[in-house]
BALOBA-1460 file (C-alpha; in Angstrom, 3 decimals):
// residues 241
<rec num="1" residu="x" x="74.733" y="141.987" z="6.830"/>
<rec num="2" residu="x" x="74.623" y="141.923" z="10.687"/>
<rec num="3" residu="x" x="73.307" y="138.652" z="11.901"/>
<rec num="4" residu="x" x="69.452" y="138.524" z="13.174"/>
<rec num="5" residu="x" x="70.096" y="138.295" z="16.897"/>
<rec num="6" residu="x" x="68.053" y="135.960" z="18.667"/>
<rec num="7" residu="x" x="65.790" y="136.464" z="22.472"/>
<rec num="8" residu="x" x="64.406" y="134.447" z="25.105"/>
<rec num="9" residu="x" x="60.771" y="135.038" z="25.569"/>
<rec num="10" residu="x" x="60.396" y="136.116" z="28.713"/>
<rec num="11" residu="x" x="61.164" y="133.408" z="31.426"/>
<rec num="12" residu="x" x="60.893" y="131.006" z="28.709"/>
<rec num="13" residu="x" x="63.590" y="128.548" z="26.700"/>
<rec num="14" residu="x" x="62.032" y="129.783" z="23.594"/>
<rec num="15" residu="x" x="64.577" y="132.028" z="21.254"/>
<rec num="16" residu="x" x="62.642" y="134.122" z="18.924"/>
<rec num="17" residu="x" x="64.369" y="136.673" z="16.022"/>
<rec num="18" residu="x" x="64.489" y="140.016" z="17.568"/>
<rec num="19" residu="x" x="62.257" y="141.667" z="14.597"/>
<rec num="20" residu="x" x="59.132" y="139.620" z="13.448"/>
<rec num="21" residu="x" x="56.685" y="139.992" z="10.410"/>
<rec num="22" residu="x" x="53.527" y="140.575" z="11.218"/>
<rec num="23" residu="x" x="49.914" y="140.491" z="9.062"/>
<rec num="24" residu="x" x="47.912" y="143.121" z="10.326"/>
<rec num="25" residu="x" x="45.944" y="144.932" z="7.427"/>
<rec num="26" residu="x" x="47.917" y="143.284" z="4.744"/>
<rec num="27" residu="x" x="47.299" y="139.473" z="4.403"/>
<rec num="28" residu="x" x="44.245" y="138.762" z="2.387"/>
<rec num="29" residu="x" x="43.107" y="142.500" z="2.046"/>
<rec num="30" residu="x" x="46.892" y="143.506" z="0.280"/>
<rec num="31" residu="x" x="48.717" y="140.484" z="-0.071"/>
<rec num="32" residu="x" x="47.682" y="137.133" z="-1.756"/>
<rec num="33" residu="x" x="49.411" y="133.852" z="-0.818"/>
<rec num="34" residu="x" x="52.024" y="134.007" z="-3.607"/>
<rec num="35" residu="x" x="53.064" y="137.773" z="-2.408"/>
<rec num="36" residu="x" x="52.933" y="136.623" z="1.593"/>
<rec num="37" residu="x" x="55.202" y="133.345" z="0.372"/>
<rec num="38" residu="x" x="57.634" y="135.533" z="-0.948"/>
<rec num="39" residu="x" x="57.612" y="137.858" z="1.996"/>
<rec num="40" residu="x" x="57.767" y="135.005" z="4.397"/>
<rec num="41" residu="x" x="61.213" y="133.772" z="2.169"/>
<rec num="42" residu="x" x="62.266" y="136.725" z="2.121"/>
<rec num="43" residu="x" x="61.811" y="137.619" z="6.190"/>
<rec num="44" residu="x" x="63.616" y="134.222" z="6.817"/>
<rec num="45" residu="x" x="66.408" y="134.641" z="4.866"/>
<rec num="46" residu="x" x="67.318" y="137.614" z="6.895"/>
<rec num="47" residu="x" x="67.226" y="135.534" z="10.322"/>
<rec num="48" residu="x" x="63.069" y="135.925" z="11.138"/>
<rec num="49" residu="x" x="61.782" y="133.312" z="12.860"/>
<rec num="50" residu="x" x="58.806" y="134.542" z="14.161"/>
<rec num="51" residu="x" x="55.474" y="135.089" z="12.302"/>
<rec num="52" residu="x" x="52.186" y="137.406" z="13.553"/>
<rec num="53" residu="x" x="49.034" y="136.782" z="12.989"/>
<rec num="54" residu="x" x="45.123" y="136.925" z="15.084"/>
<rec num="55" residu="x" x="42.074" y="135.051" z="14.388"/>
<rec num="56" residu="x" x="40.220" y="138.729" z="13.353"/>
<rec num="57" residu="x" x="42.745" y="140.096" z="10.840"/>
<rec num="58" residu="x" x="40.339" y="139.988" z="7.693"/>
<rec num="59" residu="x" x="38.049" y="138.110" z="9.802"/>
<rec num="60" residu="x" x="40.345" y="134.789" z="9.550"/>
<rec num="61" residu="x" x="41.579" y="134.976" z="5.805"/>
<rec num="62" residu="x" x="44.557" y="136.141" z="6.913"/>
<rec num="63" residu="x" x="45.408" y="133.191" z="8.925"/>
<rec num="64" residu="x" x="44.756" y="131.181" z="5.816"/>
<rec num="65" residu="x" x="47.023" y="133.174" z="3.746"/>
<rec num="66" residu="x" x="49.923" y="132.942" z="5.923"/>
<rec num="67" residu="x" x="49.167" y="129.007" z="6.432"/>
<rec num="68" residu="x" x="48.984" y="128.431" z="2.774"/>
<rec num="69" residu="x" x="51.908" y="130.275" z="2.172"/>
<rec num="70" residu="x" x="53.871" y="128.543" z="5.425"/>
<rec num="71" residu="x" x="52.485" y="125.110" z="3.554"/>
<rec num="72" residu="x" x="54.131" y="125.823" z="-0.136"/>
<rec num="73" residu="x" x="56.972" y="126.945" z="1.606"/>
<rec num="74" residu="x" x="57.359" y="123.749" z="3.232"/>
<rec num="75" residu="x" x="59.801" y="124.300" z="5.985"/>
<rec num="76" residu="x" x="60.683" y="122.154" z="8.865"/>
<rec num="77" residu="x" x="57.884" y="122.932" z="12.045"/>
<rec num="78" residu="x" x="61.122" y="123.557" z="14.067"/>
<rec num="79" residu="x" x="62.360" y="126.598" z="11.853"/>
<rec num="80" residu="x" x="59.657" y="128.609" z="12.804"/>
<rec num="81" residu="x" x="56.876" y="130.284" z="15.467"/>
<rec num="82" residu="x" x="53.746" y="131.648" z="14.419"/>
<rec num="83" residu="x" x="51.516" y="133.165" z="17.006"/>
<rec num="84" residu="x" x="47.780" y="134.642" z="16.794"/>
<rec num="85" residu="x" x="45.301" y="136.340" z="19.185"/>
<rec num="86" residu="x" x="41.731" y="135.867" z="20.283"/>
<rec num="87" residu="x" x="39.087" y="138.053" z="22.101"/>
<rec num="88" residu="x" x="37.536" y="140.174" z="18.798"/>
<rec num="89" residu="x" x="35.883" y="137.361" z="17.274"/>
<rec num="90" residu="x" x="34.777" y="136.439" z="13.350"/>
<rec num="91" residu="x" x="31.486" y="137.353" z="13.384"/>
<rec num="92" residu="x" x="30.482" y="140.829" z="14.256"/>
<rec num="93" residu="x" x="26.753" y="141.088" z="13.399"/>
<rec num="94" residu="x" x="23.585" y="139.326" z="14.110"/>
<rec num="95" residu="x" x="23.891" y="136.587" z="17.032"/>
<rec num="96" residu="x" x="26.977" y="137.320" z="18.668"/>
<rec num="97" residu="x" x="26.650" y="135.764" z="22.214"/>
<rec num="98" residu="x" x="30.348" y="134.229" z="22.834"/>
<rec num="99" residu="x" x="31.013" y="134.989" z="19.511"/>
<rec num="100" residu="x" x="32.823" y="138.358" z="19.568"/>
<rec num="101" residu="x" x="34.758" y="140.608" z="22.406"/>
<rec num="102" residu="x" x="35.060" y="137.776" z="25.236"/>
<rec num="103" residu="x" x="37.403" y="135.774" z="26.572"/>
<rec num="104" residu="x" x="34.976" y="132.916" z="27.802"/>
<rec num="105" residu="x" x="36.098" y="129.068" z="27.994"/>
<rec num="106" residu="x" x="33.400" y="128.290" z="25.194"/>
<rec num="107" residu="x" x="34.731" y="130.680" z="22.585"/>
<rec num="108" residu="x" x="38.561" y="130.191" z="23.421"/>
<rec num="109" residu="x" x="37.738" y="126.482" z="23.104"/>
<rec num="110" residu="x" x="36.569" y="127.093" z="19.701"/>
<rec num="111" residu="x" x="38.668" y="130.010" z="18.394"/>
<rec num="112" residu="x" x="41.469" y="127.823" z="18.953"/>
<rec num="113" residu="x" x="40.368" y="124.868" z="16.792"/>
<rec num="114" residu="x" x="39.911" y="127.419" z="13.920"/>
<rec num="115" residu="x" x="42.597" y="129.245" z="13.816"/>
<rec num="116" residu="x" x="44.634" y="125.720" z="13.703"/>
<rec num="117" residu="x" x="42.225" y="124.569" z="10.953"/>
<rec num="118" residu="x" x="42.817" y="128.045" z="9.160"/>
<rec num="119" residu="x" x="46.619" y="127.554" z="9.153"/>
<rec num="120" residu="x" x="46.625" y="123.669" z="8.730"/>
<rec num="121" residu="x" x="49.198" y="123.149" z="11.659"/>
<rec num="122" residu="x" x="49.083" y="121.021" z="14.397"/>
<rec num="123" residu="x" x="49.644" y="123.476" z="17.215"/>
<rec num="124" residu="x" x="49.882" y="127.315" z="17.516"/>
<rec num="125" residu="x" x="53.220" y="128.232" z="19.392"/>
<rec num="126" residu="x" x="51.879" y="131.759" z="21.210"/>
<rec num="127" residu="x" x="48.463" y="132.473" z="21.528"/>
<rec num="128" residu="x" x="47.417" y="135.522" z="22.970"/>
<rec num="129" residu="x" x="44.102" y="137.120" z="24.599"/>
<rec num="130" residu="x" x="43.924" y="139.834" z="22.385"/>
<rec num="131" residu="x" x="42.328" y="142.525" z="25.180"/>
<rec num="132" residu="x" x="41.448" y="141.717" z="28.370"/>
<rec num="133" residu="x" x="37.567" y="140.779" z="29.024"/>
<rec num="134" residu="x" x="35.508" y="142.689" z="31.872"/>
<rec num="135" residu="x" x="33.087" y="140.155" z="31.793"/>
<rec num="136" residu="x" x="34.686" y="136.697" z="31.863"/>
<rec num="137" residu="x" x="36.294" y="135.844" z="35.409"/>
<rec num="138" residu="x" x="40.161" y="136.125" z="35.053"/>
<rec num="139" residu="x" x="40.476" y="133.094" z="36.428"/>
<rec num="140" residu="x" x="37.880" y="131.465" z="33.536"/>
<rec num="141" residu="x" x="40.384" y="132.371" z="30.811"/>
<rec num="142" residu="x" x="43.039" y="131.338" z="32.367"/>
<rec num="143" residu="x" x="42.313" y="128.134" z="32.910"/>
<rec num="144" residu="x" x="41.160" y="127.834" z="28.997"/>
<rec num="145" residu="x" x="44.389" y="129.231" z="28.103"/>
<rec num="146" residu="x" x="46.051" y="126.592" z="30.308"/>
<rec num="147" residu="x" x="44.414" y="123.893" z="29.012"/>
<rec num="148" residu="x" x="44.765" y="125.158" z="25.488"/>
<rec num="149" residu="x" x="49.013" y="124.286" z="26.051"/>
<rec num="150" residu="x" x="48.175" y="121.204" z="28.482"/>
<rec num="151" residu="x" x="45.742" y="119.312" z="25.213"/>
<rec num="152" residu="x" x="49.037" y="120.159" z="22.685"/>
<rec num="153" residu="x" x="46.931" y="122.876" z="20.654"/>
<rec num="154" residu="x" x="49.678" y="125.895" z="21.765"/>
<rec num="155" residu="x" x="52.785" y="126.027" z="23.254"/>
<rec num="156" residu="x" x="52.801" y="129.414" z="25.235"/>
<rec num="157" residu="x" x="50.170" y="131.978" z="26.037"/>
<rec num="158" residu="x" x="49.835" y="135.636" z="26.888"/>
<rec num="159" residu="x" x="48.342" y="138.894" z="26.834"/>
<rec num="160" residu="x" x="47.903" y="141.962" z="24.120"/>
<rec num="161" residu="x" x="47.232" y="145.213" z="25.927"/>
<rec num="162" residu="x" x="46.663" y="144.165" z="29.423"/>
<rec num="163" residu="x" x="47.144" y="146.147" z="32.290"/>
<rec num="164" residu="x" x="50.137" y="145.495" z="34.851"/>
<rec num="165" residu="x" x="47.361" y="144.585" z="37.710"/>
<rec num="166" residu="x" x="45.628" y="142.080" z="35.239"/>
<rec num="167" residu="x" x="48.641" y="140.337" z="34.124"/>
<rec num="168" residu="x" x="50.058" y="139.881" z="37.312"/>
<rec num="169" residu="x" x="45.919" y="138.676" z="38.431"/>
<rec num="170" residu="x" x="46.586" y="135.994" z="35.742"/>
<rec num="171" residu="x" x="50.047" y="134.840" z="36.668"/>
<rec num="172" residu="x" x="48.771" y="134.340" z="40.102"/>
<rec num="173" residu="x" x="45.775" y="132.438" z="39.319"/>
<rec num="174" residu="x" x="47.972" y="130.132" z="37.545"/>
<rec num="175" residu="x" x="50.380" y="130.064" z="40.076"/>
<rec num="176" residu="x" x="48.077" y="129.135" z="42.789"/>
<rec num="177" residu="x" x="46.423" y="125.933" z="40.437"/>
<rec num="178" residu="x" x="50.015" y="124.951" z="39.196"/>
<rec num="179" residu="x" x="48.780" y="125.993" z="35.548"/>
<rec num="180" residu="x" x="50.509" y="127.337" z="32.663"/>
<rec num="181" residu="x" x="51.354" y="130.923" z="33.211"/>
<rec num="182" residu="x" x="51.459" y="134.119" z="30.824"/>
<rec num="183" residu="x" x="54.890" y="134.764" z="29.621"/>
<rec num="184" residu="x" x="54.610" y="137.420" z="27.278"/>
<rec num="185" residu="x" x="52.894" y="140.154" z="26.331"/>
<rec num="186" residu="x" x="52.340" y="142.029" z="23.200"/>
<rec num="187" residu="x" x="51.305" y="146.041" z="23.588"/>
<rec num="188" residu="x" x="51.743" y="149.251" z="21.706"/>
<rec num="189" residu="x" x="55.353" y="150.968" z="22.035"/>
<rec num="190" residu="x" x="56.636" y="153.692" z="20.011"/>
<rec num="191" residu="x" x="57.710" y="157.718" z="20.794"/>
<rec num="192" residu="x" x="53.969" y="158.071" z="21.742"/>
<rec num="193" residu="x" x="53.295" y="155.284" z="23.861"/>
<rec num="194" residu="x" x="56.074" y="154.649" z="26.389"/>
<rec num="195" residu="x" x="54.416" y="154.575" z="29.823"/>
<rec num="196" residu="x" x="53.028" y="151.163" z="30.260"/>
<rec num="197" residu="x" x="56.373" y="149.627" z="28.470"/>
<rec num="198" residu="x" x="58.838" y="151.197" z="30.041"/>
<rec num="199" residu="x" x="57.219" y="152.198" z="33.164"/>
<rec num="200" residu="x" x="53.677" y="150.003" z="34.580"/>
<rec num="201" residu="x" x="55.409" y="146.946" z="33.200"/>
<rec num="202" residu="x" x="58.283" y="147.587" z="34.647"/>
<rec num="203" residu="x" x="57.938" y="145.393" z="37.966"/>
<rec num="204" residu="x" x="56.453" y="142.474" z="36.116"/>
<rec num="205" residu="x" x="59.858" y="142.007" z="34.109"/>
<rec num="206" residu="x" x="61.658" y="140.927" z="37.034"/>
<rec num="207" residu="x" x="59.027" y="139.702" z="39.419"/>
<rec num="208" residu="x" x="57.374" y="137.155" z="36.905"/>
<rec num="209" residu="x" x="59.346" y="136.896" z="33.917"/>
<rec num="210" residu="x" x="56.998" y="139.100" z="31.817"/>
<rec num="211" residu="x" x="58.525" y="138.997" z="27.909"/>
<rec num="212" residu="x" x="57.401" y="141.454" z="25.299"/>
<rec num="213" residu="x" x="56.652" y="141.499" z="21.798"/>
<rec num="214" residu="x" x="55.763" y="145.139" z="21.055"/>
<rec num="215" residu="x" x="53.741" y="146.710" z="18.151"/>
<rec num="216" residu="x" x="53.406" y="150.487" z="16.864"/>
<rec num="217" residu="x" x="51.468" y="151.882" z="14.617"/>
<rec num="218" residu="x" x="53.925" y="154.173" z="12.990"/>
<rec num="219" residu="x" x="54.035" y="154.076" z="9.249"/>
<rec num="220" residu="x" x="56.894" y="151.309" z="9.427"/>
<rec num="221" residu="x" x="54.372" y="148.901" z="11.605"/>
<rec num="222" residu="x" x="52.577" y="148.560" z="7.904"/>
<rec num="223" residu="x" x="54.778" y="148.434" z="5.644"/>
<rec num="224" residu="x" x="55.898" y="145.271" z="3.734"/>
<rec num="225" residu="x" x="59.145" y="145.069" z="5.931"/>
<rec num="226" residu="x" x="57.027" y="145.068" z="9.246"/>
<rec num="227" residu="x" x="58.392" y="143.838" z="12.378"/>
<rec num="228" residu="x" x="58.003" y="144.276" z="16.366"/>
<rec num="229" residu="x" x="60.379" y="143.785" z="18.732"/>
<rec num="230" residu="x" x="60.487" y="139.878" z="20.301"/>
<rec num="231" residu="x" x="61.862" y="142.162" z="23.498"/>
<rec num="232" residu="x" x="62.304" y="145.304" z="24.466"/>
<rec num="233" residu="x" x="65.551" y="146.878" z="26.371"/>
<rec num="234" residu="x" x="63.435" y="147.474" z="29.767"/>
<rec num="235" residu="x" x="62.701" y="143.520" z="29.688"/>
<rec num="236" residu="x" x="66.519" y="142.262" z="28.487"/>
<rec num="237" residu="x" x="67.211" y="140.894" z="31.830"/>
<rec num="238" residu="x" x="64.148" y="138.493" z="31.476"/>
<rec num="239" residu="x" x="65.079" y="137.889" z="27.354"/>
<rec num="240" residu="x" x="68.100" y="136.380" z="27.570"/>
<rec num="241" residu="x" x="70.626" y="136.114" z="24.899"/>
């Protein structure tokens, strides 16, 4: 078997496995913890080192699945990165004010705490916004997502289906305050989504550093064997080998 080859995210020192296993509609509502442990095994054994996950897949549970399962396992914290996402929010009805769709300090601040709690660790390692928020100042989240890294609760931080303007807004921001910046990015790419990867990106993979970790939503995406790309070809020179 061909060894998993590993990538730099983005501008960073961080070498992730160029496929990942990701949780989306599976943990919790598919897969128990005993299943997702053996998947996990499984995905490792063949070179993955890199583990999806967001604070809304089955409204949290699958955060705790994967965390269980990352607990029985019991591997060394530097054999693996697990990331998650926030924006959507757990609860959807009733009195949602900074509870769902924003990207305000007071809910990042929180979402953070639970999806750590959720997957008993210590720190995340990526973290992303999971949209972008209209209604929070760009420079409001960044700062949160800053400080998130700066206080030890993540290591890196980006974006999931940004636009090129608001990305390079946020790098900027954090550029001017000397904060942490956005390295990666995580948006749709298959046959019928191409554009923003391989063409509105395209000046952010050179000019900042921008790393991607790509999802589609082909039949594959779902599967039990589902990965995304740590990096696509359009962003090699920025995911080094």
């Amino acid at each position: 078997m061909t060894p998993m080859p590993y990538r730099r995210l983005g501008s960073s020192g961080l070498q992730v496995s160029a496929l990942s296993l990701g949780s989306w509609v599976t943990y919790h509502t598919q897969v128990d913890t005993k299943a997702a442990q053996e998947m996990l095994a499984a995905a490792m054994d063949a070179g993955v080192n890199f583990f999806d996950n967001a604070e809304v897949y089955a409204l949290g549970k699958s955060e705790q699945v994967m965390g269980d399962a990352i607990k029985a396992l019991k591997w060394p914290r530097l054999d693996y990165v697990v990331s998650t996402k926030f924006f959507w929010g757990l609860q959807r009805e009733g009195n949602t004010a900074n509870k769902k769709d924003t990207l305000n300090r007071k809910y990042l601040m929180q979402a953070i705490d639970g999806s750590l709690r959720r997957m008993g660790l210590d720190f995340i390692d990526l973290v992303y916004c999971h949209r972008s928020d209209p209604n929070t100042p760009i420079e409001e989240t960044v700062w949160a997502m800053s400080d998130m890294i700066t206080r030890g609760k993540a290591l890196y931080w980006g974006t999931s289906e940004w636009s090129a303007e608001e990305i390079r807004t946020a790098w900027d921001i954090a550029e001017k305050h000397h904060l942490h910046k956005p390295v990666m990015e995580q948006p749709q790419y298959n046959l019928f989504h191409r554009q923003r990867v391989e063409q509105e990106y395209a000046p952010l993979y050179d000019s900042i550093g921008l790393g991607l970790t790509t999802w589609s939503r082909s039949p594959a995406a779902c599967s039990l064997a589902s990965t995304r790309a740590a990096c696509r070809p359009a962003a090699v020179a920025r995911c080094r080998t």
